[in-house]
Rosetta silent file (secondary structure, phi, psi, omega in degrees, C-alpha in Angstrom):
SEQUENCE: XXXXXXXXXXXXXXXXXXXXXXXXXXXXXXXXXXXXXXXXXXXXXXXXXXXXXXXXXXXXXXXXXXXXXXXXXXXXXXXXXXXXXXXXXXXXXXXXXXXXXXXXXXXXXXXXXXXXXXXXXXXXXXXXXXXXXXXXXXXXXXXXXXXXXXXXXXXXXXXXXXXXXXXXXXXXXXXXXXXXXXXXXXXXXXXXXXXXXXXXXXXXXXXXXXXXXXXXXXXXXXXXXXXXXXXXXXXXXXXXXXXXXXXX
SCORE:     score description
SCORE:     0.000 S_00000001
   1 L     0.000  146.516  178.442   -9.392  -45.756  -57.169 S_00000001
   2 L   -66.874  141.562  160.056   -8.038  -48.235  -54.521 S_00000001
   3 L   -87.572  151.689 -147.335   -9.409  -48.149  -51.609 S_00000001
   4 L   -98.797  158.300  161.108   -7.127  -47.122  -48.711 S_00000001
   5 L   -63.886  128.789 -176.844   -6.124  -49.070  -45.821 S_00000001
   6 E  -120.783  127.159 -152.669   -7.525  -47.745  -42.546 S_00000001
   7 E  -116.926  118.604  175.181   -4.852  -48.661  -39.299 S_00000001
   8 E  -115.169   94.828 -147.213   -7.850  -48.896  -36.252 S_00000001
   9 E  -111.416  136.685 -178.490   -6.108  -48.110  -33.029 S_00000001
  10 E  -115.232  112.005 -170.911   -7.543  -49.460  -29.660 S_00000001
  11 E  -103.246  130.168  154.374   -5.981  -48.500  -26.029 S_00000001
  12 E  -110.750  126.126  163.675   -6.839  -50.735  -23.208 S_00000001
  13 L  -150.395   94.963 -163.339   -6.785  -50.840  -19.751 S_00000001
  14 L    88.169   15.686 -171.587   -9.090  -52.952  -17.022 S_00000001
  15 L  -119.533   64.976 -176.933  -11.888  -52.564  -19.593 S_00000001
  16 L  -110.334   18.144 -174.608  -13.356  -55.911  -19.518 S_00000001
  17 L  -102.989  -29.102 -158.592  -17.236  -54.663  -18.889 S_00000001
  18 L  -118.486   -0.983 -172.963  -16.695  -52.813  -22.338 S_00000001
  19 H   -74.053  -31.542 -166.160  -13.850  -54.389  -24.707 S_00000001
  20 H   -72.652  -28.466 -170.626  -16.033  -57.220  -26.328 S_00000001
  21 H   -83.461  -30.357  167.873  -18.403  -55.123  -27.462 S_00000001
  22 H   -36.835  -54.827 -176.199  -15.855  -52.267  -28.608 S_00000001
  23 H   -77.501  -24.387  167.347  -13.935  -55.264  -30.549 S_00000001
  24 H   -80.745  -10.616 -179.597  -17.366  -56.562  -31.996 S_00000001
  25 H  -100.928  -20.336  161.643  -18.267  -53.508  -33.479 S_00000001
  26 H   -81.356  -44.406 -175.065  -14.745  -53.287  -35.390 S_00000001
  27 H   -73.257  -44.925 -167.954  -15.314  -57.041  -36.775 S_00000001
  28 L   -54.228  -30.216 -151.243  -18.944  -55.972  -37.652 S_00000001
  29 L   -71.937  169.434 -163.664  -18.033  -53.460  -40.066 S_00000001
  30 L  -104.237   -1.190  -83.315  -18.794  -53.683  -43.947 S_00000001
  31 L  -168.546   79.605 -160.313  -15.425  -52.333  -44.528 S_00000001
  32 L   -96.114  -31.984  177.307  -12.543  -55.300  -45.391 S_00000001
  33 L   -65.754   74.599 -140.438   -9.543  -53.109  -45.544 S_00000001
  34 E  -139.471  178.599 -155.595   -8.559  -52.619  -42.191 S_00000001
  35 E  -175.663  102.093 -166.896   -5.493  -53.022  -39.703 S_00000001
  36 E  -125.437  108.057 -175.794   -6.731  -53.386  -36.514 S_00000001
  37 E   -98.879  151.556  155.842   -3.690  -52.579  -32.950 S_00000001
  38 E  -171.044  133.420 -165.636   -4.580  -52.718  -29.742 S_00000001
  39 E  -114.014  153.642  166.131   -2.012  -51.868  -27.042 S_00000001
  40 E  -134.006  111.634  164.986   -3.000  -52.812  -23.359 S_00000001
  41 L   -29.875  -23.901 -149.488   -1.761  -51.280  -20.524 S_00000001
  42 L   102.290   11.876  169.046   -1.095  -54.326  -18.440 S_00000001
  43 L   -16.127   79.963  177.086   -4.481  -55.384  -17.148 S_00000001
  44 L   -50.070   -1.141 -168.940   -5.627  -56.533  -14.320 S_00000001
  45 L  -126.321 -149.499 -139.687   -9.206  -57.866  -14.900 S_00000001
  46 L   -96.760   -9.711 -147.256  -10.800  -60.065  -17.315 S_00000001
  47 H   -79.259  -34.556 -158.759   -9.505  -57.451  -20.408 S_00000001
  48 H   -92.470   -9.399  173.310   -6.177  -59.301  -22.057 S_00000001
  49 H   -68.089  -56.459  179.478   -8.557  -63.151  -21.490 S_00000001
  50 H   -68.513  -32.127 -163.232  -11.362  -61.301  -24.236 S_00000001
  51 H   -86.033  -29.311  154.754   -9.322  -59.955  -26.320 S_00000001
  52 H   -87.436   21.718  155.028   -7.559  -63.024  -27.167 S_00000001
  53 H   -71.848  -30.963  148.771  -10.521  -64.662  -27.976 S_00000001
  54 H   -47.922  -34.293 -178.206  -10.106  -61.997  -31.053 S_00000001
  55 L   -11.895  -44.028 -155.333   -6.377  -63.126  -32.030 S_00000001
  56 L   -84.129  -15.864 -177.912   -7.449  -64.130  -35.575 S_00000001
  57 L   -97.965  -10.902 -167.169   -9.227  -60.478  -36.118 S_00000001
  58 L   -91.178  158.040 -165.316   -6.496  -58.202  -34.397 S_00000001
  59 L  -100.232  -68.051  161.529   -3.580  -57.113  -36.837 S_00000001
  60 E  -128.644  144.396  172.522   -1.419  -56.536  -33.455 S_00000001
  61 L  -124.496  170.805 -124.812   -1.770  -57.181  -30.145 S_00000001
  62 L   171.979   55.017 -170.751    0.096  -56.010  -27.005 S_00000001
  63 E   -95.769  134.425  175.154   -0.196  -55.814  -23.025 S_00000001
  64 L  -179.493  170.553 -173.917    2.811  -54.116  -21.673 S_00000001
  65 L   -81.525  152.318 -171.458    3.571  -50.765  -19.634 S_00000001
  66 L  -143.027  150.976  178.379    2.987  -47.802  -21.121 S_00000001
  67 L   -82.599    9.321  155.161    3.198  -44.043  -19.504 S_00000001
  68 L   125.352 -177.903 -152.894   -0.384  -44.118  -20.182 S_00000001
  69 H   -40.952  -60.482  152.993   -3.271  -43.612  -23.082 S_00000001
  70 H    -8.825  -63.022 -173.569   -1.205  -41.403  -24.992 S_00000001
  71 H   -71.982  -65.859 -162.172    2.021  -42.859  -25.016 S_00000001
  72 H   -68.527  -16.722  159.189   -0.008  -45.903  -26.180 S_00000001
  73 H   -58.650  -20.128 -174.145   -1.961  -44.453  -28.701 S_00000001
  74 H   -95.468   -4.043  178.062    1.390  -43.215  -29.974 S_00000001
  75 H   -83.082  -37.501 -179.775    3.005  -46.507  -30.059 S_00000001
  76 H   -49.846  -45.776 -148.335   -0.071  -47.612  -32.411 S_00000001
  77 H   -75.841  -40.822 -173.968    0.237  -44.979  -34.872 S_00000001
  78 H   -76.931  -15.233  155.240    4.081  -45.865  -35.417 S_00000001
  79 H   -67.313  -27.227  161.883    3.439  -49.050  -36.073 S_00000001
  80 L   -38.282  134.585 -174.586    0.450  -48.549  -38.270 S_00000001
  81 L  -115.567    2.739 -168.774    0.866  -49.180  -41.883 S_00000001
  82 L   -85.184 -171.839  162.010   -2.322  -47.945  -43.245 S_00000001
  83 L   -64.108  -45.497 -150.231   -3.165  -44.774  -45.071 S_00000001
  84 E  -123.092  109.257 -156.653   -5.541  -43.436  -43.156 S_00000001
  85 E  -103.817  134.505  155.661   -5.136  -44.199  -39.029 S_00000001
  86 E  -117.014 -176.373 -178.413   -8.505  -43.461  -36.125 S_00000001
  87 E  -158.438  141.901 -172.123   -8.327  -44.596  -32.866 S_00000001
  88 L  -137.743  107.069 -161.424  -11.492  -46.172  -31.053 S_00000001
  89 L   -62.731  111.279 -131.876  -11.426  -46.116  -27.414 S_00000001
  90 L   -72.611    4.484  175.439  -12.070  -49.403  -25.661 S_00000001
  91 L  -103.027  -15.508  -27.281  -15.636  -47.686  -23.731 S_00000001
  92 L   139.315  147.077  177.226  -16.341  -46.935  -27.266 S_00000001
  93 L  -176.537  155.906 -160.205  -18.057  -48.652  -30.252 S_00000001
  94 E   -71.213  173.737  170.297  -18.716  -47.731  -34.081 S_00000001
  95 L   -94.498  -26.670 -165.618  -22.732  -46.697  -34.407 S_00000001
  96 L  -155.771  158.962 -172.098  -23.456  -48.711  -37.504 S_00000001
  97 L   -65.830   -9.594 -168.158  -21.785  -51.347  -39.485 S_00000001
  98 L   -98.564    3.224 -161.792  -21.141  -48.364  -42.639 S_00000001
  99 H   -90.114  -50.926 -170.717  -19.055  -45.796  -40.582 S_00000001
 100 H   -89.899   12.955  172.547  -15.315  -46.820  -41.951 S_00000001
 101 H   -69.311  -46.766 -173.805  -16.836  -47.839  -45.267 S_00000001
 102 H   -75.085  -37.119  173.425  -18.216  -44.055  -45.268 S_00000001
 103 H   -81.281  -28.772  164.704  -14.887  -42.468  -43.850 S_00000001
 104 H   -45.714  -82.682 -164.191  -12.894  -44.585  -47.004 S_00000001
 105 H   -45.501  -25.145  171.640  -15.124  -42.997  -48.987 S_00000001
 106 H   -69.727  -37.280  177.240  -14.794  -39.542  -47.888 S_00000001
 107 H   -76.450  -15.910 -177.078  -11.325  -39.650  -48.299 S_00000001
 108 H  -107.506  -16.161  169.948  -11.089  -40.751  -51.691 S_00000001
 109 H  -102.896    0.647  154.730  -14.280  -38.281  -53.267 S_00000001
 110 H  -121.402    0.910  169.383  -13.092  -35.382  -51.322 S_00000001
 111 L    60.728   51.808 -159.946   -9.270  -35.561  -51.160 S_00000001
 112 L  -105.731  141.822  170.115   -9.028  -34.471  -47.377 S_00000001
 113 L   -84.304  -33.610  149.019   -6.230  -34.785  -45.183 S_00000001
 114 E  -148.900  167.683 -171.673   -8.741  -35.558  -42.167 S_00000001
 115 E  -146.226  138.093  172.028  -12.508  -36.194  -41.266 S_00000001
 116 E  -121.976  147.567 -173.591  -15.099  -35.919  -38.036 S_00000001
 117 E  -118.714 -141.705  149.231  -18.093  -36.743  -37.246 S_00000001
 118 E  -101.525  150.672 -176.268  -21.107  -37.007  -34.284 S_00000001
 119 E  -131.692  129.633  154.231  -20.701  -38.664  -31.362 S_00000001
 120 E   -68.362  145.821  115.047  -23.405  -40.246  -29.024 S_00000001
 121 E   -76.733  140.117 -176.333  -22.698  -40.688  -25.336 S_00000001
 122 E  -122.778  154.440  139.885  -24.468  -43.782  -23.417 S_00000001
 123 L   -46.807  149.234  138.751  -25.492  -45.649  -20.647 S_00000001
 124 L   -19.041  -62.290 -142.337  -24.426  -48.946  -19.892 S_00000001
 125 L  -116.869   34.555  140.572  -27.916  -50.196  -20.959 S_00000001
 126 L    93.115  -24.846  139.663  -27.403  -48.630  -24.718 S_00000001
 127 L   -19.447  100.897 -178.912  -29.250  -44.930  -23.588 S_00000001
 128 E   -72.104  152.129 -171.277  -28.698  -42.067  -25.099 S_00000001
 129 E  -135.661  -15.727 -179.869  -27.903  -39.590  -22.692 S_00000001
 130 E  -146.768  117.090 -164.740  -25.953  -36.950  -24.842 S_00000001
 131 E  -111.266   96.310  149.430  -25.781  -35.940  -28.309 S_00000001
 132 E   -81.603  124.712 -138.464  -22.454  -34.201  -30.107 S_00000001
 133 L  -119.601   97.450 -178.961  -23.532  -32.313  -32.948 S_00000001
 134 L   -84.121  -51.236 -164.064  -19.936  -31.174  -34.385 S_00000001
 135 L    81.869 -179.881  173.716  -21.294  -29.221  -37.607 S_00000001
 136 L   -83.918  128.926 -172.815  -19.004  -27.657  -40.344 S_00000001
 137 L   -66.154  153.182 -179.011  -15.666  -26.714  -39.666 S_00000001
 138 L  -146.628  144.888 -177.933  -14.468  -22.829  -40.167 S_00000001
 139 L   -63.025  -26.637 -175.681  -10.648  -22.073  -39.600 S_00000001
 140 L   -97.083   15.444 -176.850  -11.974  -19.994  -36.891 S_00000001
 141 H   -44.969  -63.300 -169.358  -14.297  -22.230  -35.184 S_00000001
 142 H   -62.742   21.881 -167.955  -11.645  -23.358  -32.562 S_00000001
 143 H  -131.500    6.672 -179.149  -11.108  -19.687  -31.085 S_00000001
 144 L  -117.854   -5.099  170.546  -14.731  -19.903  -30.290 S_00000001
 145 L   114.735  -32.155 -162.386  -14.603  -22.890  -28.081 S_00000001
 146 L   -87.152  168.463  169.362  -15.350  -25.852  -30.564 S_00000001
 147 L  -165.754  149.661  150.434  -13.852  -29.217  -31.294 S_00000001
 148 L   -24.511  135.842  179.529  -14.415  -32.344  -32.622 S_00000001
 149 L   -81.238  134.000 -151.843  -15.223  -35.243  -30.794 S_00000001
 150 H   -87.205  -25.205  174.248  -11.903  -36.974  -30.691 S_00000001
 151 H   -60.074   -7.730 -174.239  -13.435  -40.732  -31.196 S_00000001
 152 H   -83.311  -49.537 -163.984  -14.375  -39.211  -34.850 S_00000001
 153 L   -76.131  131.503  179.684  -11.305  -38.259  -36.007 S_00000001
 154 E  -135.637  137.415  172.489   -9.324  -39.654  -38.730 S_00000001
 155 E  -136.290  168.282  152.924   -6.387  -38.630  -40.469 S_00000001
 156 E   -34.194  103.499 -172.733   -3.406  -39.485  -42.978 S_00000001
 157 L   -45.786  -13.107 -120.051   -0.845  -41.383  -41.348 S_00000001
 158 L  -103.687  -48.434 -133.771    1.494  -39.351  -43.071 S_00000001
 159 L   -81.482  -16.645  171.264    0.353  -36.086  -41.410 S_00000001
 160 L   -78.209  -28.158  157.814    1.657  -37.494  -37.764 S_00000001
 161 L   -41.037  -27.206 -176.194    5.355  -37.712  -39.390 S_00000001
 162 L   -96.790  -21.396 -177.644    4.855  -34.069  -40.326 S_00000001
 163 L  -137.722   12.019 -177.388    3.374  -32.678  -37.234 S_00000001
 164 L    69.335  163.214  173.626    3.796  -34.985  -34.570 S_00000001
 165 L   -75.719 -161.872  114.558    2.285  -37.021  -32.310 S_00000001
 166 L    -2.414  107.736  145.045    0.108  -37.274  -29.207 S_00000001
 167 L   -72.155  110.587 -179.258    2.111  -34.879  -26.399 S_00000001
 168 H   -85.389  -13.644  179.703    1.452  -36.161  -23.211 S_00000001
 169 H   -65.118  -12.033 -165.123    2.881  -32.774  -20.968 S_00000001
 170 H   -89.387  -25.411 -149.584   -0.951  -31.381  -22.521 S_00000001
 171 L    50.596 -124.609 -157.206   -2.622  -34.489  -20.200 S_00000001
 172 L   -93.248   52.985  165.071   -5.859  -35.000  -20.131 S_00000001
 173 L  -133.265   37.073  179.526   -6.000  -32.292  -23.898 S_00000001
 174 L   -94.739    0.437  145.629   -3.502  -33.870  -25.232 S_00000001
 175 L   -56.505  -78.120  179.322   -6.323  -34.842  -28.128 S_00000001
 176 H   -19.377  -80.178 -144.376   -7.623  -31.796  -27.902 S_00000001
 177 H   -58.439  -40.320 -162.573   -3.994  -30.204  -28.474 S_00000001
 178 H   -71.319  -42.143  169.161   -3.353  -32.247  -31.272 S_00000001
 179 H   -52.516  -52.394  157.524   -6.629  -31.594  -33.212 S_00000001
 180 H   -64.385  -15.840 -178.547   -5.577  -28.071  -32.962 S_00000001
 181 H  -106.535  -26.689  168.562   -1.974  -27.983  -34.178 S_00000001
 182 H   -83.703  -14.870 -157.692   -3.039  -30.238  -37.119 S_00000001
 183 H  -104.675  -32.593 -167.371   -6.460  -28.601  -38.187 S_00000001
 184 H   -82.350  -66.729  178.535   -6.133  -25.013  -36.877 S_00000001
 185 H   -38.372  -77.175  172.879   -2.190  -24.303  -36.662 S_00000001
 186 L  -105.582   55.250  160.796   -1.434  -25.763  -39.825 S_00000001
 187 L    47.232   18.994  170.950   -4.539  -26.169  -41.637 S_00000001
 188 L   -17.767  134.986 -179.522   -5.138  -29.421  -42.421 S_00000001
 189 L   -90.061  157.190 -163.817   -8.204  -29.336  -45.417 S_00000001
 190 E  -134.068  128.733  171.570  -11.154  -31.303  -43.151 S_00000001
 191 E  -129.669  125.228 -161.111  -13.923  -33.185  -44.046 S_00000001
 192 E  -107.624  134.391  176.343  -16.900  -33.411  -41.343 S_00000001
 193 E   -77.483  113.706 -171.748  -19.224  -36.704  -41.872 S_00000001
 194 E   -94.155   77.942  178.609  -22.232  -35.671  -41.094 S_00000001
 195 E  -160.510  163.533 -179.715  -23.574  -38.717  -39.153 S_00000001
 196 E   -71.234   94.873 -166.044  -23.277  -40.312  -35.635 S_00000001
 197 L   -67.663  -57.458 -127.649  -19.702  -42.240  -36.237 S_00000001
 198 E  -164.264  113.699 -148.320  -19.322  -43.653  -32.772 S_00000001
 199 L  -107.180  125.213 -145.830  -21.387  -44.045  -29.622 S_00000001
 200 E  -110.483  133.929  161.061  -19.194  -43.296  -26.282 S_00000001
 201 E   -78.384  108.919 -140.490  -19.554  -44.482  -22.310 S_00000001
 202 L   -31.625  179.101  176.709  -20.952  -41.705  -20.147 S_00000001
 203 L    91.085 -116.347 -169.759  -17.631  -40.380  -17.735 S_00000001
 204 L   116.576   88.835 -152.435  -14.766  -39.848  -18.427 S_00000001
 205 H   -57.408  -21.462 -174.072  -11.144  -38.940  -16.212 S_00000001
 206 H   -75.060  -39.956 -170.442  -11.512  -35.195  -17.220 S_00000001
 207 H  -123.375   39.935 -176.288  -15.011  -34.639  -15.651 S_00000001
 208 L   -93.357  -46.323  158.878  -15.126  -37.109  -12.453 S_00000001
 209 L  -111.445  175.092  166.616  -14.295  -34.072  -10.278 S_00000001
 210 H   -49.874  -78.259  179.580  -14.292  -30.628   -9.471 S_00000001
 211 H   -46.266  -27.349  175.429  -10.382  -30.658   -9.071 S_00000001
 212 H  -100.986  -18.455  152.105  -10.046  -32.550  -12.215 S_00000001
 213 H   -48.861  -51.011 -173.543  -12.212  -30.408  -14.487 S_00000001
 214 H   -58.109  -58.845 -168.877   -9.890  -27.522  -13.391 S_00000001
 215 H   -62.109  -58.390 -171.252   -6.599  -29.140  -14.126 S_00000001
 216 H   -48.280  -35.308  159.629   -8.224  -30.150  -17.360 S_00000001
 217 H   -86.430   20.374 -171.168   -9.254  -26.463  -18.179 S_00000001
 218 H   -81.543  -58.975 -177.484   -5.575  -26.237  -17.410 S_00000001
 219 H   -81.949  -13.842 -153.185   -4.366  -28.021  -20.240 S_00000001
 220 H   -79.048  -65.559 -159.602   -7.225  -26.801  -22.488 S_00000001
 221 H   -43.190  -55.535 -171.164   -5.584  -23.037  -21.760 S_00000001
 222 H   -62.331  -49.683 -176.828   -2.216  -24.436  -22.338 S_00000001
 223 H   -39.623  -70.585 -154.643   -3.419  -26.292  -25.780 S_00000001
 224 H   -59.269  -54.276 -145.307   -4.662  -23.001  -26.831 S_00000001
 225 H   -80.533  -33.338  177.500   -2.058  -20.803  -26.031 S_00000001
 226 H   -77.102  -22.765  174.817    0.846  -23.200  -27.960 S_00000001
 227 L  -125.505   61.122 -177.782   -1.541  -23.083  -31.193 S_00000001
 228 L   -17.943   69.121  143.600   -2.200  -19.397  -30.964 S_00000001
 229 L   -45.469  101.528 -178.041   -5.634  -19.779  -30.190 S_00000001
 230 L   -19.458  152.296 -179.238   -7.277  -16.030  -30.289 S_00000001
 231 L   -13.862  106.196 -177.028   -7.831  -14.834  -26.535 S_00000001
 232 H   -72.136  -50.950  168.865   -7.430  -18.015  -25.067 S_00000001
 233 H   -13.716  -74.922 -179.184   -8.953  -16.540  -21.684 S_00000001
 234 H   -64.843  -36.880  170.732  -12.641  -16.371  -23.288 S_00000001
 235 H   -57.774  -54.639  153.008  -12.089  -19.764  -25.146 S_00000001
 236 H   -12.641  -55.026 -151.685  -11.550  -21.798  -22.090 S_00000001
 237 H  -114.179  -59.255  125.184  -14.586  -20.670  -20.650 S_00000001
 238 H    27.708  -82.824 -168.270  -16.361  -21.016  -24.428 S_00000001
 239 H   -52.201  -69.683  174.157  -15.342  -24.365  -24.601 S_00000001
 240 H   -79.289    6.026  176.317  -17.813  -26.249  -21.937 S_00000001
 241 H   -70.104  -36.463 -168.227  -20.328  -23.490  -22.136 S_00000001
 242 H   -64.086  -53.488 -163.716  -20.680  -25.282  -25.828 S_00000001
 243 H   -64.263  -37.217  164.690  -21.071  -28.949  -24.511 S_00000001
 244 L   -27.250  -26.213 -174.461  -24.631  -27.551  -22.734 S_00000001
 245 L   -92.609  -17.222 -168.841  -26.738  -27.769  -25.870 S_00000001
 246 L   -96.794   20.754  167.673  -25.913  -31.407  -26.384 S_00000001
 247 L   -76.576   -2.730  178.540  -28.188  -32.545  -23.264 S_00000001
 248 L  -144.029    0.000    0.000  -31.181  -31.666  -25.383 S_00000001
């Protein structure tokens, strides 16, 4: 069977302590069929100088305004031409040189619409500091609090024509939202890789404050309630009780 084309989409913005290595870890891979966007916000540091030291490896490249991660992740996917579209966040980097070798393969011996994995989070100086453990999916998993780590996920390019895109009114769940209306709502068959895809840099705009956690379990609430999550109430409150196990 051919192997499918994988569309690799990278949003940047001001992320010049973390892009080279993000973009070296896409070149590294063992993997030749690949399509590799990256949209840029408009930068202001050092970010749009590295990446066009890359020109000859990027499929498209891009700095221009955007209403923000979303919107630009959603500008990726319609231009993407491959089968099977991720998205790898510019704080972000693959774990091993085998991860989109291994998601091609998943997709073509189990005949899945999308697949997730594990996710590390690190220090700066390469330190694990957090481990997501995703496990095997159950349709009712998500009414219990879980999800995917969104740097994992890969799907059929197809399946964003059919269900939409990225919503940005969800903020910062508007992953989150999306994972649910393709996997839960309509039922996307799933395939979870059981290996550490993609190793992430501690923070994060969702959990820098108090006030920003809230608005975030804000959106989560909202998320749930448009992809008639089971008592959304208890799921909310679920949902980061679950992230506690992966400090140890």
């Amino acid at each position: 069977m051919q192997k499918p084309k994988i569309s690799l989409i990278t949003v940047t913005r001001n992320a010049e302590t973390t892009i080279q290595r993000c973009i070296e870890s896409v070149l590294s891979q063992d993997y030749a069929n690949v399509e590799y966007i990256v949209f840029d916000g408009l930068s202001t540091d050092g970010t749009v100088e590295i990446i066009n030291q890359y020109n000859n490896h990027i499929s498209y490249f891009v700095s221009e305004r955007d209403s923000g991660i979303y919107d630009a992740m959603n500008k990726g996917i319609k231009i993407a031409t491959g089968d099977i579209v991720g998205i790898l966040n510019a704080d972000d980097c693959f774990a091993d040189k085998t991860v989109l070798s291994e998601v091609a393969d998943s997709f073509i011996n189990n005949e899945v619409d999308a697949l997730y994995g594990d996710l590390e989070y690190i220090r700066p100086d390469g330190n694990v500091v957090r481990r997501w453990k995703s496990g095997y999916y159950k349709v009712a998993s998500f009414n219990w609090g879980w999800m995917p780590p969104h740097p994992t996920f890969y799907c059929k390019r197809l399946i964003f024509n059919e269900f939409g895109y990225y919503d940005p009114k969800f903020g910062t769940a508007a992953d989150y939202e999306l994972m649910l209306r393709f996997m839960y709502l309509n039922k996307l068959s799933v395939f979870y890789l059981n290996k550490v895809m993609v190793k992430m840099s501690v923070g994060g705009v969702s959990n820098k404050t108090l006030s920003s956690r809230i608005k975030a379990w804000k959106f989560d609430f909202k998320a749930m309630g448009k992809n008639g999550v089971i008592f959304p109430h208890m799921c909310v409150i679920f949902k980061p009780l679950r992230k506690l196990v992966q400090y140890f």
